[in-house]
C-alpha positions in Angstrom: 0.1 11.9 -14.1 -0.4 9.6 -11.0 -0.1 12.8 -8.3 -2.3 14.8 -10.5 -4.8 12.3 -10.2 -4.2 11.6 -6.4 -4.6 16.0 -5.9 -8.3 15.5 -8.1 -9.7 13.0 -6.2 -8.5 14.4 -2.6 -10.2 17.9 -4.1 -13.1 17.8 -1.5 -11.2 15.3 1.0 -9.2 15.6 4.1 -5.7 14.0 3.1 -5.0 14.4 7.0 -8.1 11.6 7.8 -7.8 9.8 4.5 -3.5 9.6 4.4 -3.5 6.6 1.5 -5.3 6.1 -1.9 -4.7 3.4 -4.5 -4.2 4.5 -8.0 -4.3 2.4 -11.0 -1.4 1.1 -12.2 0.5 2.4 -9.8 1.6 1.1 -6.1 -0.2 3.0 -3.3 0.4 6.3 -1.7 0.8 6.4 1.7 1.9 9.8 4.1 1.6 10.9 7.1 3.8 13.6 9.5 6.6 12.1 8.8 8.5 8.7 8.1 7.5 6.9 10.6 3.7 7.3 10.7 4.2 6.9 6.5 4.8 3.9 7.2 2.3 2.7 9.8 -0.6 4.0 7.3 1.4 1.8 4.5 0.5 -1.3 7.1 -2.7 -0.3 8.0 -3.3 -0.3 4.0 -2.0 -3.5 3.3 -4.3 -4.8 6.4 -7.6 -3.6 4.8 -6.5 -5.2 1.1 -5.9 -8.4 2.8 -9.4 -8.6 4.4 -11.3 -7.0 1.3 -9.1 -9.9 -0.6 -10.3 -12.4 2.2 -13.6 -11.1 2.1 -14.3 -11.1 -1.9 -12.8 -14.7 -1.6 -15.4 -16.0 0.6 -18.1 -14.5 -1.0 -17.5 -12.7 -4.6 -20.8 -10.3 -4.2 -20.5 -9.0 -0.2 -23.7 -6.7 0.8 -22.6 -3.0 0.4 -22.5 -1.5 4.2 -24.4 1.2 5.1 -22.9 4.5 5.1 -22.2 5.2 9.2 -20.3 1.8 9.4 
């Protein structure tokens, strides 16, 4: 159920320039070319939740950023 859902929503996306996605209820899905750059985009993943977490903590509403940022 989970991959089906990851193949809909990558239907009109590059999985190449977008290589995670977060699924509910589920841990994340990560790839990459192989093993190794797997598990660099894993890190880079787990860097962007912590700042979004940081970031909600210090204020609960942030501004939505424009599109080309």
């Amino acid at each position: 159920m989970a991959g089906e859902t990851v193949i809909e929503r990558f239907h009109d996306l590059n999985p190449v320039t977008m290589p995670a996605v977060l699924v509910a209820g589920h841990a994340p899905f990560v790839w990459g070319k192989n093993a190794g750059h797997s598990v660099e985009n894993a890190i880079a993943l787990e860097a962007v939740a912590e700042m979004a977490l940081a970031t909600r903590a210090l204020c609960p509403q942030p501004p939505t950023l424009e599109s080309y940022v």
